[in-house]
N, CA, C and O atoms as a CHARMM CRD file, in Angstrom:
* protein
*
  272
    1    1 UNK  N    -21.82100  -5.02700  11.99300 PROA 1      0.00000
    2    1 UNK  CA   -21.99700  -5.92900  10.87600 PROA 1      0.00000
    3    1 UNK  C    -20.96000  -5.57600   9.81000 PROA 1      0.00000
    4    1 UNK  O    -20.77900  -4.42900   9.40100 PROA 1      0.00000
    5    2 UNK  N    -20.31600  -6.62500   9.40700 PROA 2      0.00000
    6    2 UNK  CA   -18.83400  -5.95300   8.09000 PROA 2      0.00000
    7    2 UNK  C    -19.75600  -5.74000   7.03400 PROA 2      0.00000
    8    2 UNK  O    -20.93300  -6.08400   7.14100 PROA 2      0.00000
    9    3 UNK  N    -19.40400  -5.32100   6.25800 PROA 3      0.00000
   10    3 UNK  CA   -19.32100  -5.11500   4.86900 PROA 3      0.00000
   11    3 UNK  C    -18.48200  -3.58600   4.80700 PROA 3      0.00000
   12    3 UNK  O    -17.78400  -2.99000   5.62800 PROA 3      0.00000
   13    4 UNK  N    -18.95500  -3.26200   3.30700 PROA 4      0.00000
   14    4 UNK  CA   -18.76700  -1.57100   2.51000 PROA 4      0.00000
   15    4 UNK  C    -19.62000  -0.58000   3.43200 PROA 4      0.00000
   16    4 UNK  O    -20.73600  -0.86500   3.86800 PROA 4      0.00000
   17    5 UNK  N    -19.12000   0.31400   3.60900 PROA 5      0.00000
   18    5 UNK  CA   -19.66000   1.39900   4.22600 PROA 5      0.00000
   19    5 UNK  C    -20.36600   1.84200   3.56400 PROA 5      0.00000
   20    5 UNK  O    -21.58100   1.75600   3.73800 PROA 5      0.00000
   21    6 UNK  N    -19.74000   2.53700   2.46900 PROA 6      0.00000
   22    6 UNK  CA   -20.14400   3.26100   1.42800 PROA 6      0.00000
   23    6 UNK  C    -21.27300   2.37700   0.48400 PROA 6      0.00000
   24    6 UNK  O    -22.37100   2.85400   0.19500 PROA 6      0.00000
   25    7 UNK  N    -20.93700   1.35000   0.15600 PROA 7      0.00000
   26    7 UNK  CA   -22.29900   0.59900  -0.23600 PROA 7      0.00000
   27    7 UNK  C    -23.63800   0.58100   0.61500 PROA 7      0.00000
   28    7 UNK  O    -24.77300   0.81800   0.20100 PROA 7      0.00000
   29    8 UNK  N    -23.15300   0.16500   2.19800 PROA 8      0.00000
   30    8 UNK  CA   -24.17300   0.29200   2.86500 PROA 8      0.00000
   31    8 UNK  C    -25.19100   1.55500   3.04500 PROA 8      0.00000
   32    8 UNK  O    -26.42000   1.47700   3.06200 PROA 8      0.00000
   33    9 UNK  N    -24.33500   2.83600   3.18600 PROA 9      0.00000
   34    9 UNK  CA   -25.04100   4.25700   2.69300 PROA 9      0.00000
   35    9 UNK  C    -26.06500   4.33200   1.72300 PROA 9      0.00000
   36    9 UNK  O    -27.27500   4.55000   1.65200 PROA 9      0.00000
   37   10 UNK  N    -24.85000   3.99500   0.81600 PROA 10     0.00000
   38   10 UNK  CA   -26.32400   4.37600  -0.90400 PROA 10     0.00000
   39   10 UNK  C    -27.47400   3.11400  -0.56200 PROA 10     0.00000
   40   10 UNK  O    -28.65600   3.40600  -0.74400 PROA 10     0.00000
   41   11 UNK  N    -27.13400   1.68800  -0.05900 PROA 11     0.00000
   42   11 UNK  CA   -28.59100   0.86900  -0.08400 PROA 11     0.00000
   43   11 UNK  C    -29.61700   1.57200   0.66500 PROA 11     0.00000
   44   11 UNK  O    -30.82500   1.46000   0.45100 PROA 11     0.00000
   45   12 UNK  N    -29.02300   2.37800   1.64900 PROA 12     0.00000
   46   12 UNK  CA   -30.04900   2.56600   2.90800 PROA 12     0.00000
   47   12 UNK  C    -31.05700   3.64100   2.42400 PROA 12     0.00000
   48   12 UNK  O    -32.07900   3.84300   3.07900 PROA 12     0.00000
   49   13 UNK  N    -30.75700   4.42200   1.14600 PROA 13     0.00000
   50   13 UNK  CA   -31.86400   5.53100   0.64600 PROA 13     0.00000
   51   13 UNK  C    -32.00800   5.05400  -0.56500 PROA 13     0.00000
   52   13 UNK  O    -32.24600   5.95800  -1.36700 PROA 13     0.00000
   53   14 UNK  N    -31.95000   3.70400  -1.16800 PROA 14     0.00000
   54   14 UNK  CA   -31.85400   3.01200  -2.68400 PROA 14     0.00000
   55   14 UNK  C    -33.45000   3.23000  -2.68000 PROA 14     0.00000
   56   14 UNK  O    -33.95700   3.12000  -1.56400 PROA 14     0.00000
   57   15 UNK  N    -34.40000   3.54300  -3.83100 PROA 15     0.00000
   58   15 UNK  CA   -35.57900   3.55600  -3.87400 PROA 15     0.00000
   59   15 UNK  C    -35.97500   2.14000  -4.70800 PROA 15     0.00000
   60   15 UNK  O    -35.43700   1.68400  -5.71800 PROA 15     0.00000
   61   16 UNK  N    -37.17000   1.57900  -3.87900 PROA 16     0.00000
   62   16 UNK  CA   -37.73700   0.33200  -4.65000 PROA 16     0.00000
   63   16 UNK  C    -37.48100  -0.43700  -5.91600 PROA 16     0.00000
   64   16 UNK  O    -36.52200  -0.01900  -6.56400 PROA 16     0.00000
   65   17 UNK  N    -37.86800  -1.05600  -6.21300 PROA 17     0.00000
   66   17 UNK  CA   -37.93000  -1.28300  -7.75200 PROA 17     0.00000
   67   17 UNK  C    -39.42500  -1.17200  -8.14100 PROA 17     0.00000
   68   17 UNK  O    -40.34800  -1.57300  -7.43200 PROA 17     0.00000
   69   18 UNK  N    -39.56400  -0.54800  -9.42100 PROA 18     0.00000
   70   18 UNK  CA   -41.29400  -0.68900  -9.48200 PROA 18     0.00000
   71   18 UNK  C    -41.61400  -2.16700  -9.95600 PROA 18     0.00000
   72   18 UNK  O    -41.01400  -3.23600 -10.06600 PROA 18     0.00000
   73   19 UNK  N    -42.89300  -1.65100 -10.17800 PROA 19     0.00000
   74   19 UNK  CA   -43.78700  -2.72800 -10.01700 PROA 19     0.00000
   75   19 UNK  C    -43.59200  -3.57500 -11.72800 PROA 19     0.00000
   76   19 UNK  O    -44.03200  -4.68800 -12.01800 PROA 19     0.00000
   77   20 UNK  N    -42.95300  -2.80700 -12.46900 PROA 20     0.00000
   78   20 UNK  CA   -43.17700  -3.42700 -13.79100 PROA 20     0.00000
   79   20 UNK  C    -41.85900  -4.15100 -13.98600 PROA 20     0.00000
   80   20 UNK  O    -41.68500  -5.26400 -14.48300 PROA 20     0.00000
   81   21 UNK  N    -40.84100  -3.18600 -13.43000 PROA 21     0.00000
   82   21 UNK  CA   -39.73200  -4.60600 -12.62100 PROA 21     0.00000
   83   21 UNK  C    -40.26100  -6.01600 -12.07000 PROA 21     0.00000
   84   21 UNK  O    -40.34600  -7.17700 -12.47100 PROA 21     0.00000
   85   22 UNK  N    -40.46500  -5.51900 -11.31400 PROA 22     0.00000
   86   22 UNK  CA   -40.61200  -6.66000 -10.40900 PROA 22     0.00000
   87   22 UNK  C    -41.30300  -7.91000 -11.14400 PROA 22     0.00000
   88   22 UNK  O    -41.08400  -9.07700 -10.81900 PROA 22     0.00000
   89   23 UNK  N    -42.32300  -7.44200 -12.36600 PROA 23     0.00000
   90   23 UNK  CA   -43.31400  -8.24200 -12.81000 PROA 23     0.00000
   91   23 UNK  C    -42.19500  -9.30700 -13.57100 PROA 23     0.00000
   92   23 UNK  O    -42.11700 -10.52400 -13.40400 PROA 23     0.00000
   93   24 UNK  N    -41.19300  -8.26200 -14.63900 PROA 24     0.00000
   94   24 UNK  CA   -40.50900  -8.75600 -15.78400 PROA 24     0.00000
   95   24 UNK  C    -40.05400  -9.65100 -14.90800 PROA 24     0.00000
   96   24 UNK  O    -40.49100 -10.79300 -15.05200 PROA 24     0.00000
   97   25 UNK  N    -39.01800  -9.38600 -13.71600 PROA 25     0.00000
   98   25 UNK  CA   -38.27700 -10.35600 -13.17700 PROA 25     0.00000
   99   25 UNK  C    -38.81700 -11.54800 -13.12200 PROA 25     0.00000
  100   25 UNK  O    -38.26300 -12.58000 -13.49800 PROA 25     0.00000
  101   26 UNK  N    -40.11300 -11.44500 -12.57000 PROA 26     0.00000
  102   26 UNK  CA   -41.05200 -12.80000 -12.12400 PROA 26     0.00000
  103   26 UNK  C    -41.30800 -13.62600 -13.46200 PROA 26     0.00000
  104   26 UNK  O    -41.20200 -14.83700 -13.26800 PROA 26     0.00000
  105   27 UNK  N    -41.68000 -13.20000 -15.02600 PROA 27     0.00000
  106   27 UNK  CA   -41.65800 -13.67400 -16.10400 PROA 27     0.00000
  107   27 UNK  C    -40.59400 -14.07000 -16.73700 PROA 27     0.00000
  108   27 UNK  O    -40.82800 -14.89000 -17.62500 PROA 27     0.00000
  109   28 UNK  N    -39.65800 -13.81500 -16.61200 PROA 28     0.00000
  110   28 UNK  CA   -38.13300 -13.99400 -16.59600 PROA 28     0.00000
  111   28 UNK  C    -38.00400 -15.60000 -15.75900 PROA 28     0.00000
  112   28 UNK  O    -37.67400 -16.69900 -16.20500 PROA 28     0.00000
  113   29 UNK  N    -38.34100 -15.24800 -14.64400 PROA 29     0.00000
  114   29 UNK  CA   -38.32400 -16.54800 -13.83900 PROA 29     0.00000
  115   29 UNK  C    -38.42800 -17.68900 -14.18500 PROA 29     0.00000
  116   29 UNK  O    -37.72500 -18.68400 -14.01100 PROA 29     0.00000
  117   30 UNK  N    -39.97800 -17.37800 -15.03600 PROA 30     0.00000
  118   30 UNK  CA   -40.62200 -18.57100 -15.37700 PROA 30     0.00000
  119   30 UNK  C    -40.52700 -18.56200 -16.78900 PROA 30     0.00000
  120   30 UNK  O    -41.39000 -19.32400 -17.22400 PROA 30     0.00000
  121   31 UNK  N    -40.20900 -18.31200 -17.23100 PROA 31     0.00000
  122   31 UNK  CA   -39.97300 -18.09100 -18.63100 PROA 31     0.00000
  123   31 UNK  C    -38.47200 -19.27200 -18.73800 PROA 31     0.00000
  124   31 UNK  O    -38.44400 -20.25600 -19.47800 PROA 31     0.00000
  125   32 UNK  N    -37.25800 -18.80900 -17.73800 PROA 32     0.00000
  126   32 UNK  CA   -35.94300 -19.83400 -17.58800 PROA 32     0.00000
  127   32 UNK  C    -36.51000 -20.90800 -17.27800 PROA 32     0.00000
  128   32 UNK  O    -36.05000 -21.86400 -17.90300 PROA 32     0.00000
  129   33 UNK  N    -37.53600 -21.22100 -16.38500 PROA 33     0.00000
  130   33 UNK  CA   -38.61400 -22.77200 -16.25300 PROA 33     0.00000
  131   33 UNK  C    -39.34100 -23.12000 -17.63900 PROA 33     0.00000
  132   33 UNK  O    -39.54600 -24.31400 -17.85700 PROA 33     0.00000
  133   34 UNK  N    -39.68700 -22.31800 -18.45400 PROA 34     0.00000
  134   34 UNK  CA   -40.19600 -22.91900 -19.32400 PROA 34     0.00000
  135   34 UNK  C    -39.04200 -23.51100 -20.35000 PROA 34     0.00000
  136   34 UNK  O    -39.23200 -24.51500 -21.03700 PROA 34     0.00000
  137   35 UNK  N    -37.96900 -22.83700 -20.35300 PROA 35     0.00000
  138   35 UNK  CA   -36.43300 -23.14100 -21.59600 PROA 35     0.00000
  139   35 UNK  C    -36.17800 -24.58700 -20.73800 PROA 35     0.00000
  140   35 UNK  O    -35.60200 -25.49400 -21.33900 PROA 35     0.00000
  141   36 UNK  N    -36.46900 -24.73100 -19.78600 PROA 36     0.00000
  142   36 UNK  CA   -35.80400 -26.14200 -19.08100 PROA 36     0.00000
  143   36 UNK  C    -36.73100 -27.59500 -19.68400 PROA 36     0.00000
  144   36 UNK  O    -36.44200 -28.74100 -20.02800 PROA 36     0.00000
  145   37 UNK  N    -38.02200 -26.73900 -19.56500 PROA 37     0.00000
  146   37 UNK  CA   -39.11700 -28.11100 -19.71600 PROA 37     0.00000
  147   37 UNK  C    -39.49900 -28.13300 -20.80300 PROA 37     0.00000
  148   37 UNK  O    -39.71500 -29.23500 -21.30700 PROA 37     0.00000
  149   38 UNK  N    -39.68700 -27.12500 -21.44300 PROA 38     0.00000
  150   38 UNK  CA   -40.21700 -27.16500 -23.15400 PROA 38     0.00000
  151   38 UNK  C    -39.55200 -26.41200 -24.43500 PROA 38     0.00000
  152   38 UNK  O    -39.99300 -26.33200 -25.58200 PROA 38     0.00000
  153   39 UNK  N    -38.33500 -25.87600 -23.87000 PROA 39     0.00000
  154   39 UNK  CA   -37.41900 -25.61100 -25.24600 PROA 39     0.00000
  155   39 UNK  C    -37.16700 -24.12800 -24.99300 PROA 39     0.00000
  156   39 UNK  O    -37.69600 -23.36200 -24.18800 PROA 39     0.00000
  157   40 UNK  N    -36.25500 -23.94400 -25.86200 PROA 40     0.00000
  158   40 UNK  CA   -35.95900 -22.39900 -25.73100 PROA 40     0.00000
  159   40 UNK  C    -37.07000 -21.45700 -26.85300 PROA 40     0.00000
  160   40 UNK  O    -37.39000 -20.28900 -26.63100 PROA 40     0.00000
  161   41 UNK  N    -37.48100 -22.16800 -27.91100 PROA 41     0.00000
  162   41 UNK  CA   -38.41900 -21.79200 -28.75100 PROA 41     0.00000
  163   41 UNK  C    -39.60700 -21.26600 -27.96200 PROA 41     0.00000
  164   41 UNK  O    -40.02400 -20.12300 -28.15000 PROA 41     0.00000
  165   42 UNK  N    -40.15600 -22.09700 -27.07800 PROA 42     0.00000
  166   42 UNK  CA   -41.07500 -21.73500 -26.33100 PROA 42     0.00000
  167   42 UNK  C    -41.07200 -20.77200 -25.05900 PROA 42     0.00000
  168   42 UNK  O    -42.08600 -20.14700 -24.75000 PROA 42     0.00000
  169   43 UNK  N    -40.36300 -20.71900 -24.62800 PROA 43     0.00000
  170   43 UNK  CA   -40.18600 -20.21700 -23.52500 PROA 43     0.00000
  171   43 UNK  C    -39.92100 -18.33100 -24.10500 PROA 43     0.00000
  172   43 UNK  O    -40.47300 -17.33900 -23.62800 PROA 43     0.00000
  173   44 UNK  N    -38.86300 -18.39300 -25.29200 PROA 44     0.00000
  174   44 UNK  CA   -39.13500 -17.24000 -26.25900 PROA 44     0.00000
  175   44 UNK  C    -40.46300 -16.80600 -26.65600 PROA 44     0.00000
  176   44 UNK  O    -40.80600 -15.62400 -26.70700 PROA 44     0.00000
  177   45 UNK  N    -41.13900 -17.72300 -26.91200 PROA 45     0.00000
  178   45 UNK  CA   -42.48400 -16.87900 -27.84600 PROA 45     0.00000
  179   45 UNK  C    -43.32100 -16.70200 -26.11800 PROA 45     0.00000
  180   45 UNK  O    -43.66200 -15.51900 -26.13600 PROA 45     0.00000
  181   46 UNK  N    -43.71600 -17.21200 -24.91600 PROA 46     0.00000
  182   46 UNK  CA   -44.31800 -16.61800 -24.06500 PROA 46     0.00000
  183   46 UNK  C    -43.68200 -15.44900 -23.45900 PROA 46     0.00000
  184   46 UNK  O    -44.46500 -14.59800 -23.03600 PROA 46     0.00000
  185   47 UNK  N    -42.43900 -15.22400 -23.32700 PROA 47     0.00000
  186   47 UNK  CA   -41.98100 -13.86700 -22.68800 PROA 47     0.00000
  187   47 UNK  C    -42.24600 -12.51000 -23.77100 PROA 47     0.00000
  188   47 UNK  O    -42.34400 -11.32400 -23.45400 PROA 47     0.00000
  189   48 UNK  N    -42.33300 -13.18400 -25.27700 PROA 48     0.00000
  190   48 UNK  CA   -42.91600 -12.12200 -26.51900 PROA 48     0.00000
  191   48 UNK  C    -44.36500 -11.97600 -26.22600 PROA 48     0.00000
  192   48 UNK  O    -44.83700 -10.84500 -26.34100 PROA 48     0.00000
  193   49 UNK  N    -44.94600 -12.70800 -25.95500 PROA 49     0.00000
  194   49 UNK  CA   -46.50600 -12.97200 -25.38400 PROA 49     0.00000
  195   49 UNK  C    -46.50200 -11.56400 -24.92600 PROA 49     0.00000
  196   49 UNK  O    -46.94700 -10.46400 -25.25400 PROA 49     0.00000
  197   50 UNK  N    -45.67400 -12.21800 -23.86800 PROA 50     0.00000
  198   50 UNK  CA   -46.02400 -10.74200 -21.86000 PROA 50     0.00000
  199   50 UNK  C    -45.49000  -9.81000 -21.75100 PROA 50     0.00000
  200   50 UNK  O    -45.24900  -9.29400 -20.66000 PROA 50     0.00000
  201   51 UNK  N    -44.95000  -9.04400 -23.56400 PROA 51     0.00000
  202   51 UNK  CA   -43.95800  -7.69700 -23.80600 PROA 51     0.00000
  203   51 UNK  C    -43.11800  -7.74100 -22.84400 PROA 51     0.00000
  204   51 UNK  O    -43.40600  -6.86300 -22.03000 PROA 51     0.00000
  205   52 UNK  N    -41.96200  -8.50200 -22.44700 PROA 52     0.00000
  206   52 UNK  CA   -40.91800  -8.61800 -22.10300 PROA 52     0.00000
  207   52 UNK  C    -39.65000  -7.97400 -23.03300 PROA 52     0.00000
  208   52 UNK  O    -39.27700  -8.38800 -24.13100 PROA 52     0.00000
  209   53 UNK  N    -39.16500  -6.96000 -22.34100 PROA 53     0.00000
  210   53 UNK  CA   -38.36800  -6.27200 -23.56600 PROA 53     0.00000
  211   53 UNK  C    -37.26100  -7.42100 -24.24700 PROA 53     0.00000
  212   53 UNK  O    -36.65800  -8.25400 -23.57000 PROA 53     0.00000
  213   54 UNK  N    -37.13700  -7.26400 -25.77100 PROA 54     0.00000
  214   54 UNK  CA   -35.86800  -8.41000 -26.44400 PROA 54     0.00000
  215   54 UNK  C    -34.90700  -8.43200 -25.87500 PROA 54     0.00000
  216   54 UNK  O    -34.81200  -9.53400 -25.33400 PROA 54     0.00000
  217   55 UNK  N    -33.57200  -7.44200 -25.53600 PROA 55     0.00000
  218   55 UNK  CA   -32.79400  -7.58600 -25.03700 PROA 55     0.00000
  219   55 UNK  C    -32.59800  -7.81200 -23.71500 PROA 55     0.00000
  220   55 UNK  O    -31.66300  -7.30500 -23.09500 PROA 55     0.00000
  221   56 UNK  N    -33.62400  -8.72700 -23.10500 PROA 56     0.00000
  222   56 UNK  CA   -33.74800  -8.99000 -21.84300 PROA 56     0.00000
  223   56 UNK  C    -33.92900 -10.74000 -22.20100 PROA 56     0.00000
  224   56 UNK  O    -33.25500 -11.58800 -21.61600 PROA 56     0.00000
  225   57 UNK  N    -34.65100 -10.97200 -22.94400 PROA 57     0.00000
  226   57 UNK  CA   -34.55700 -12.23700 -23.44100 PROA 57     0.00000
  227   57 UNK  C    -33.67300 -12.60100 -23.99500 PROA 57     0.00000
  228   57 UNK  O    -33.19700 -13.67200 -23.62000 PROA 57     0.00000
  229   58 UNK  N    -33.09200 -11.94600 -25.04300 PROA 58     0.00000
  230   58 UNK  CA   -31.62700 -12.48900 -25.50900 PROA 58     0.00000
  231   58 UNK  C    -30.54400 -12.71000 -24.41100 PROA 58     0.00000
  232   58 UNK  O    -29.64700 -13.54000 -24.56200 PROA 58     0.00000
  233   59 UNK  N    -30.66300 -11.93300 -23.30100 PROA 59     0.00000
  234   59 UNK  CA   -29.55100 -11.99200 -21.93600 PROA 59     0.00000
  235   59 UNK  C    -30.18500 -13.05400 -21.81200 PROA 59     0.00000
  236   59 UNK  O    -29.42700 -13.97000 -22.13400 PROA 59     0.00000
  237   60 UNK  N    -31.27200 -13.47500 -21.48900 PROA 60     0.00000
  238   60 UNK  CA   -31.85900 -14.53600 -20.81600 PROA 60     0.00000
  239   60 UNK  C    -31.97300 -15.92300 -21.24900 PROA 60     0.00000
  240   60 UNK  O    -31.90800 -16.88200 -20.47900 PROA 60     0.00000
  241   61 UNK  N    -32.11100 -15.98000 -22.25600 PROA 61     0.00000
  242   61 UNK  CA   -32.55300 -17.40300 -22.93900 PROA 61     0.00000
  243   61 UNK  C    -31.09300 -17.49200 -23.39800 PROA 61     0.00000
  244   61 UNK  O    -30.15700 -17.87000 -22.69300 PROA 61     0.00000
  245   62 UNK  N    -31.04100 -17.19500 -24.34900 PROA 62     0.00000
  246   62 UNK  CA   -29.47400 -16.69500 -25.37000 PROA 62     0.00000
  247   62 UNK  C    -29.60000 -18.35500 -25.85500 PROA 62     0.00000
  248   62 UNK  O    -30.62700 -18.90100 -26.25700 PROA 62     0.00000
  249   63 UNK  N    -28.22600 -18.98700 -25.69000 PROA 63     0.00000
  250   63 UNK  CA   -27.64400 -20.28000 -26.94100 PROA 63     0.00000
  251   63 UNK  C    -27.44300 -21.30500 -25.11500 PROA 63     0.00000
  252   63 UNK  O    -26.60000 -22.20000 -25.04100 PROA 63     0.00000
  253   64 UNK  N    -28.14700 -21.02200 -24.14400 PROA 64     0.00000
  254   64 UNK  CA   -28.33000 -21.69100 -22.85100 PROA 64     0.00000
  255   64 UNK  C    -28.75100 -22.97800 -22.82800 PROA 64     0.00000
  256   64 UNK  O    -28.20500 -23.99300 -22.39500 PROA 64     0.00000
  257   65 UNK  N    -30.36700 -22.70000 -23.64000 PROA 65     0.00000
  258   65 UNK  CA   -31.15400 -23.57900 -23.02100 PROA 65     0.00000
  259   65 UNK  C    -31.66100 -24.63600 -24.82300 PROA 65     0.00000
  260   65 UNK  O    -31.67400 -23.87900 -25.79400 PROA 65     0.00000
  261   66 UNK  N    -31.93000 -25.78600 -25.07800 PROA 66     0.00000
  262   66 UNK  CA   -32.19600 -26.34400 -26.56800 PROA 66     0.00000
  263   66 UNK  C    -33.17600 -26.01100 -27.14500 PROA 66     0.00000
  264   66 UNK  O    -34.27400 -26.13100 -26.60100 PROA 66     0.00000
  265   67 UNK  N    -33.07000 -25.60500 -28.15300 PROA 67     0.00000
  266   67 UNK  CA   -34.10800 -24.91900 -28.85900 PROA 67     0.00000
  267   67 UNK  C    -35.10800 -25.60300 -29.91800 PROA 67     0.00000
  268   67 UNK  O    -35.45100 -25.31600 -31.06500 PROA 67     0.00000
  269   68 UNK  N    -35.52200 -26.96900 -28.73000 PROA 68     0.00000
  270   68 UNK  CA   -36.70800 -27.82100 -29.57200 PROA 68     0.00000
  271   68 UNK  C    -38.50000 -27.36500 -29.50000 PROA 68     0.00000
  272   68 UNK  O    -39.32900 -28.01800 -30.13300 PROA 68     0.00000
């Protein structure tokens, strides 16, 4: 199979992501679904809701999505 060798090495003993990862990601998700359907205002104040760290929202939402 091609790729990096050396990439392939370090993935093969890479440890999980936890679980509080995994969660943010998933709120993150839906959080970019909510900036689509109901504004960036909103979609901001539920990821503040679900302690989503700020500078994860500012990457995320940022000047993207309209902020009605």
């Amino acid at each position: 199979m091609p790729g990096c060798r050396k990439r392939k090495c370090l993935n093969k003993f890479r440890r999980p992501m936890r679980r509080r990862d995994l969660l943010t990601r998933m709120l993150v998700d839906l959080g970019m679904t909510y900036a689509e359907s109901f504004g960036g205002l909103k979609a901001i104040a539920f990821l503040r809701e679900k302690n989503v760290p700020e500078p994860v929202i500012t990457r995320v939402i940022g000047n993207d999505y309209p902020l009605y």
